[in-house]
C-alpha positions as CSV (number, residue, x, y, z in Angstrom):
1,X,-15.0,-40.6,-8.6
2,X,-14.4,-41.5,-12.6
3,X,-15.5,-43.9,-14.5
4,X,-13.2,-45.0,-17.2
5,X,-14.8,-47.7,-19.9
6,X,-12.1,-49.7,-22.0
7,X,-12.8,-48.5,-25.2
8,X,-11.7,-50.2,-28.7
9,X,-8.0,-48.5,-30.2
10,X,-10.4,-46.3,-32.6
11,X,-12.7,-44.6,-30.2
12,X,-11.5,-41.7,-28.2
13,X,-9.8,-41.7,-24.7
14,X,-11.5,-40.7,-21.7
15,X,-10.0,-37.9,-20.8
16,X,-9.7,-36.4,-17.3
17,X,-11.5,-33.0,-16.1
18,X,-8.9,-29.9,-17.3
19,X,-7.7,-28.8,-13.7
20,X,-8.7,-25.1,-12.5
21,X,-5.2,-23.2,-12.6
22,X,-4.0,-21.9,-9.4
23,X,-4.7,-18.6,-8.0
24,X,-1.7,-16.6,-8.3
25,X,0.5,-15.8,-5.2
26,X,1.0,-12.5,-3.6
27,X,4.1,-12.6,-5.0
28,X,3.2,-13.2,-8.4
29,X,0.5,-10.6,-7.9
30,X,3.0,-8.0,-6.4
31,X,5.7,-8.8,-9.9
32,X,2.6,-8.5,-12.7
33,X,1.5,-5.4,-10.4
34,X,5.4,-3.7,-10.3
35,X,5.7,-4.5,-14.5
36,X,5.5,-0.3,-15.5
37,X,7.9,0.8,-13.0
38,X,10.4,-2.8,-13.7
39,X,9.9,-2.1,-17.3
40,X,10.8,1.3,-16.6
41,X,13.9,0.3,-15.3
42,X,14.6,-3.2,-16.7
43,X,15.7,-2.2,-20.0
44,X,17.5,0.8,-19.0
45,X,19.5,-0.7,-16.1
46,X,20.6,-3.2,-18.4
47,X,22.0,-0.2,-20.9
48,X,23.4,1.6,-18.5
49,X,25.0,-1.3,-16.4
50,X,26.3,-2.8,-19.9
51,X,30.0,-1.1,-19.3
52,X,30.4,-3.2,-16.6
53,X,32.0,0.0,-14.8
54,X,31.0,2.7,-12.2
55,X,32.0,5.7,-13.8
56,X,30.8,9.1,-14.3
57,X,29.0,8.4,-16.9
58,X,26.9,5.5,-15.2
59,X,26.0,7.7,-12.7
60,X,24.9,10.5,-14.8
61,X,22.3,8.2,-16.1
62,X,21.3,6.0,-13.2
63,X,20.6,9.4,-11.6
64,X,18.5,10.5,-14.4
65,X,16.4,7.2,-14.1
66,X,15.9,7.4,-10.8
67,X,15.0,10.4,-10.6
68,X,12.3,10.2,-13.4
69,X,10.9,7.5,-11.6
70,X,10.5,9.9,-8.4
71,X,12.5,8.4,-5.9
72,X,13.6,12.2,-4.9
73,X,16.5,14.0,-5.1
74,X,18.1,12.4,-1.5
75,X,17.1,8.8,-1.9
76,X,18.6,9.3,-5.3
77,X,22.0,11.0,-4.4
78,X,21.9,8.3,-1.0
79,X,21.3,5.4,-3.6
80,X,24.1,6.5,-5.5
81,X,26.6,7.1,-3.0
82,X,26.6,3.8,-1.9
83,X,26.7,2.6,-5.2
84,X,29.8,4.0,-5.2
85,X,31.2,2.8,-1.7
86,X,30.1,-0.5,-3.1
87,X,31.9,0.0,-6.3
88,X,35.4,1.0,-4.5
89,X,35.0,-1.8,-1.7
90,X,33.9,-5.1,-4.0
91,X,35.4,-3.9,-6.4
92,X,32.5,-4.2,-9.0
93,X,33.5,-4.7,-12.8
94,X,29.9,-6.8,-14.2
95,X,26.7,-5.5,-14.9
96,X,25.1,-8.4,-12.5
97,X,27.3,-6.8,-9.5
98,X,26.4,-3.4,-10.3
99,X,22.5,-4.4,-10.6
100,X,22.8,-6.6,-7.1
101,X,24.8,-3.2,-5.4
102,X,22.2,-0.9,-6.4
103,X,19.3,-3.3,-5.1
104,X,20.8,-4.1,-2.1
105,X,21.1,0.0,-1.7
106,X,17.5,0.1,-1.8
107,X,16.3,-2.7,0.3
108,X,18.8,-1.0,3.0
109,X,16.6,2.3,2.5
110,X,13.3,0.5,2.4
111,X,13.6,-2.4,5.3
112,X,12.9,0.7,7.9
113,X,9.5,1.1,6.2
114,X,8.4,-2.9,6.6
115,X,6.4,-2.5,10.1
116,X,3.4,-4.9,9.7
117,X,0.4,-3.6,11.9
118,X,0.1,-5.2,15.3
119,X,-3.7,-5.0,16.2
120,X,-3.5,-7.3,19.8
121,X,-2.9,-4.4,21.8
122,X,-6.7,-2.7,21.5
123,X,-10.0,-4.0,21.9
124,X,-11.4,-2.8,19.5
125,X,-8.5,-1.3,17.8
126,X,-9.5,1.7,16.2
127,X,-7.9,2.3,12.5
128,X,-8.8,6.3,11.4
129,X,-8.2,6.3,7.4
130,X,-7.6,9.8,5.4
131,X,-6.4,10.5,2.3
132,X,-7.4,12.9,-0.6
133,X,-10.2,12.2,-2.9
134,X,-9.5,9.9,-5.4
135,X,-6.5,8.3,-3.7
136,X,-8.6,5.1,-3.2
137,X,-9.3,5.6,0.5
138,X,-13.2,3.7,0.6
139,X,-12.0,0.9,-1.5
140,X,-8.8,0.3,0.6
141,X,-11.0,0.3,4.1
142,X,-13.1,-2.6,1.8
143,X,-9.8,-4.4,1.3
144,X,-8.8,-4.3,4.5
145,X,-11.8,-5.5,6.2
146,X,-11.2,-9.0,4.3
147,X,-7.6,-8.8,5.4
148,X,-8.1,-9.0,8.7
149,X,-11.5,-10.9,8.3
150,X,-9.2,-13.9,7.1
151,X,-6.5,-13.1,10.1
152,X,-9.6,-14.1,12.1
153,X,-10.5,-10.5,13.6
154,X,-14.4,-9.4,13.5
155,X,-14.7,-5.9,11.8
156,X,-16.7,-3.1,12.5
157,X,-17.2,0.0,9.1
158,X,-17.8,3.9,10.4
159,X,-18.8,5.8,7.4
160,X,-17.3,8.7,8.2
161,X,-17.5,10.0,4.8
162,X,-20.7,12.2,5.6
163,X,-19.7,15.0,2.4
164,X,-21.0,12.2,-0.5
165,X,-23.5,10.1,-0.3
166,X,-21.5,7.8,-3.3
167,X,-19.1,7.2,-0.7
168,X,-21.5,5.7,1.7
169,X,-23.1,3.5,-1.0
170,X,-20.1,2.2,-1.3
171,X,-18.9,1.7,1.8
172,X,-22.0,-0.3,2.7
173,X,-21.5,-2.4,-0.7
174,X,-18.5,-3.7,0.8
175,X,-19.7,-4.0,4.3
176,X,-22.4,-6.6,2.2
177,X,-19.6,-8.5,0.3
178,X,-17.9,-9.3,3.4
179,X,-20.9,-9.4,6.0
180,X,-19.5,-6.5,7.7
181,X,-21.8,-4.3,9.7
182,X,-21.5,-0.1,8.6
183,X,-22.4,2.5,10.9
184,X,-23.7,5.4,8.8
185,X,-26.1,8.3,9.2
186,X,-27.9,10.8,6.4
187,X,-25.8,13.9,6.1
188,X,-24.6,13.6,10.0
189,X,-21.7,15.0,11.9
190,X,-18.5,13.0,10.7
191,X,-17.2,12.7,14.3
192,X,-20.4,11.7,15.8
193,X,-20.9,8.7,12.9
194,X,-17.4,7.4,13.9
195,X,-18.5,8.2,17.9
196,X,-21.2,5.8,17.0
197,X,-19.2,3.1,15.5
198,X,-16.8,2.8,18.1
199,X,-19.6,2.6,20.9
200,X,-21.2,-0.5,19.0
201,X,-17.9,-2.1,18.1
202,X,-17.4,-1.9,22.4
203,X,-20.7,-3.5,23.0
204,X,-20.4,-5.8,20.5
205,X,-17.1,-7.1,21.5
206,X,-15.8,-6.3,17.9
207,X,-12.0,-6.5,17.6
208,X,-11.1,-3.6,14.1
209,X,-13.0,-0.3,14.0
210,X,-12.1,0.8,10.5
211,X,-13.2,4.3,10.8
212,X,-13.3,6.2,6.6
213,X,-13.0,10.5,6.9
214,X,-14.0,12.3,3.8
215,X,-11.5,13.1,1.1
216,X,-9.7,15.9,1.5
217,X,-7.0,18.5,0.1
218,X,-4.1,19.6,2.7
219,X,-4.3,22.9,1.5
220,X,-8.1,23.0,2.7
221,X,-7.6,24.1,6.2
222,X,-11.0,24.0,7.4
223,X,-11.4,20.3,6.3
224,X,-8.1,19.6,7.7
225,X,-9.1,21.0,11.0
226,X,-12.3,19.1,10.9
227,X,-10.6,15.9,10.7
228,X,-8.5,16.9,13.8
229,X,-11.9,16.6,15.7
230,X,-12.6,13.5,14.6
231,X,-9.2,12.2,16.2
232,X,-10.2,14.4,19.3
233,X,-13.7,12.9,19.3
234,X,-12.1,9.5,19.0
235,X,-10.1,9.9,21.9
236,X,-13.0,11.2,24.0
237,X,-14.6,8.0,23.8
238,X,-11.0,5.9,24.0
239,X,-8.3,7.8,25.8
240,X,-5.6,5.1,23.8
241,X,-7.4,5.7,20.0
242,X,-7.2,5.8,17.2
243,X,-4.9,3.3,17.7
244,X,-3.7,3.5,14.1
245,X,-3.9,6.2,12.0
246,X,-3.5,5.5,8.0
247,X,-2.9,7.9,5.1
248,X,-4.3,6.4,1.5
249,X,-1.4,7.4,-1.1
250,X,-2.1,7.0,-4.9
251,X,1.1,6.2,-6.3
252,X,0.9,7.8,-9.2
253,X,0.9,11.2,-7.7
254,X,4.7,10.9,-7.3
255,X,6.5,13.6,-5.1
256,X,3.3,15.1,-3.9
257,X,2.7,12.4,-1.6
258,X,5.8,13.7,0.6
259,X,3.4,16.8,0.8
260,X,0.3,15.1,1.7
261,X,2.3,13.0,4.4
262,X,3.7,16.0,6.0
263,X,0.1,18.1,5.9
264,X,-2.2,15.1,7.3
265,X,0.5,14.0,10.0
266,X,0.9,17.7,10.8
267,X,-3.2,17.5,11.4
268,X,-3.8,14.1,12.6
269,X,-0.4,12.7,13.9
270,X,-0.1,9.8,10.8
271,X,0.8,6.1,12.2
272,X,1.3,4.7,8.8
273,X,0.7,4.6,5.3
274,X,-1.3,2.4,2.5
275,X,0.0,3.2,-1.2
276,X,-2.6,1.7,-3.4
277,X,-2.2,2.2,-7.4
278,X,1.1,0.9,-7.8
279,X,0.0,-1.3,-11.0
280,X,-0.8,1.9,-12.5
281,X,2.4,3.7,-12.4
282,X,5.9,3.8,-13.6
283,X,7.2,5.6,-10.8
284,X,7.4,3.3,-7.9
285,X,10.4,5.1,-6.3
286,X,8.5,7.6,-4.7
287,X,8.6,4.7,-2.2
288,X,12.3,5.6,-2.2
289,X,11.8,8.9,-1.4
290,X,9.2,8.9,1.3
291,X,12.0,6.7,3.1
292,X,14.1,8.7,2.9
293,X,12.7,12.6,3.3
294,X,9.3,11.3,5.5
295,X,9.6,8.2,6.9
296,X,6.6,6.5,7.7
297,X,5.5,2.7,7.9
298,X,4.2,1.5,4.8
299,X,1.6,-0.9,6.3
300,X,0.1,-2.0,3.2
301,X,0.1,-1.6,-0.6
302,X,-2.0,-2.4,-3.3
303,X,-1.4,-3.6,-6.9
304,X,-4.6,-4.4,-8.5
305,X,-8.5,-4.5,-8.3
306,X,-9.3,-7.5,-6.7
307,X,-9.9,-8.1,-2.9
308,X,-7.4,-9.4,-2.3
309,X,-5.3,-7.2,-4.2
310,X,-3.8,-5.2,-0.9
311,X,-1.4,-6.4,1.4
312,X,1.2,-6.1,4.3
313,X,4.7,-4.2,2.6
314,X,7.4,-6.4,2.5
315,X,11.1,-4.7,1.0
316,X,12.4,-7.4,-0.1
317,X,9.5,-8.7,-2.4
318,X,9.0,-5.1,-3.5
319,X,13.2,-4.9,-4.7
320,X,12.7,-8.2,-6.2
321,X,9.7,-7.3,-8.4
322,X,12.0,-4.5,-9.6
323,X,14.7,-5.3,-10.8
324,X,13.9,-9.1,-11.4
């Protein structure tokens, strides 16, 4: 409750508390996150959409963008033969139509990939996580222990990263910031940490194992192999696990993520994918081209820092924030 005194015309008024802004919305999140790639395109679209015309020459140059932005050779040539269709069906003669065509194109390509994660089937549903150092694997698993914290589900942390000790550490940090237990050993067996975990998170009645595997390079074969144990060891223990199995993209590595998608599911038989970094890049259409030359689910993505900074992939919002 205020107080408010009459006060004489000279003296100041009261004035009311300034309000705390609003936190912004995923959406708003997801738009600030997408600027490089949109700015990337924004300015350019709007040149090369100008002539109001599908021509030749538009095409030369849309091609060029897109493909600088790494949405792949196919997505590319695929965007642009619809363009095209578009062009010779509605008759398309503003730079507004164009723009919509194009986006449209690329929602159709994209919509395949918007498969949110269904975690009611498994008690406890076991979610194995790989990726290559650096892709921001550890961080992502701390992410998405608050996700589904606030859907309501208890979660249960395997450090599975036995190779460096940093990545323990910081597993367990996050485990601390959102009262998650970890399940870790000193320098232990990778398979028997996340053997561990899963036993616990059964007699604990815990509903998500998030189970972290060491960073690793697909052309390291012996490290590739080991994390095929882990998946066997996992399915020792639960016939039906892992019950999700995620690969941490970086987006900024561009077209090598088709090659990391093809060499982890090769190994470990990938489920879905989380593509963190994308407020770091300008080339956000290597989400074009991983829908179109190695589909996967894209079950999450991540723009930003903060906690809350990784979320389920929705086409739409993602189209919007581009072109917008």
């Amino acid at each position: 409750m205020f107080s408010f005194l009459k006060k004489s015309p000279g003296e100041a008024k009261a004035e009311l508390p300034a309000e705390t802004p609003a936190a912004p919305s995923w959406r708003e999140r997801l738009f600030k996150g997408l600027a490089k790639t949109r700015a990337q395109w924004g300015g350019k679209f709007k040149s090369i959409f100008s002539r109001g015309k599908v021509d030749d020459e538009l095409l030369e140059e849309l091609e060029t963008l897109l493909l600088t932005s790494d949405c792949g050779i196919e997505a590319t040539q695929h965007l642009l033969d619809e363009l095209k269709k578009a062009a010779k069906r509605d008759k398309l003669d503003t730079p507004e139509g164009i723009q919509k065509a194009l986006a449209d194109a690329l929602l159709a390509v994209l919509k395949p990939l918007e498969q949110p994660l269904d975690v009611s089937g498994h008690k406890p549903y076991v979610i194995m996580i790989a990726g290559v150092n650096g892709a921001g694997k550890t961080t992502s698993i701390g992410k998405l222990a608050k996700y589904f914290q606030n859907q309501g589900k208890s979660v249960l942390l395997a450090a599975g990263d036995t190779f460096r000790a940093a990545a323990r550490e910081q597993l367990e940090t996050w485990g601390e910031r959102n009262n998650v237990t970890v399940i870790a050993q000193d320098n232990g067996d990778p398979a028997a940490v996340i053997f561990d975990a899963i036993s616990a998170a059964k007699a604990r009645g815990i509903d998500i194992v998030l189970a972290d595997t060491a960073g690793r390079l697909p052309t390291q074969l012996h490290l590739m192999e080991e994390i095929a144990k882990v998946r066997r060891v996992i399915k020792k223990i639960d016939p039906t696990g892992p019950h999700e199995t995620l690969l941490v993209l970086d987006a900024n590595i561009g077209q090598n993520a088709l090659q990391q998608v093809r060499a982890f599911d090769k190994a470990i038989h990938v489920t879905g994918l989380v593509l963190t970094k994308l407020d770091g890049t300008a080339k956000g259409g290597v989400v074009a081209a991983i829908a179109r030359q190695c589909p996967k689910p894209i079950r999450f993505i991540g723009v930003g820092e903060q906690i809350d900074d990784l979320r389920p992939f929705s086409a739409k919002d993602f189209v919007d924030a581009l072109f917008e």
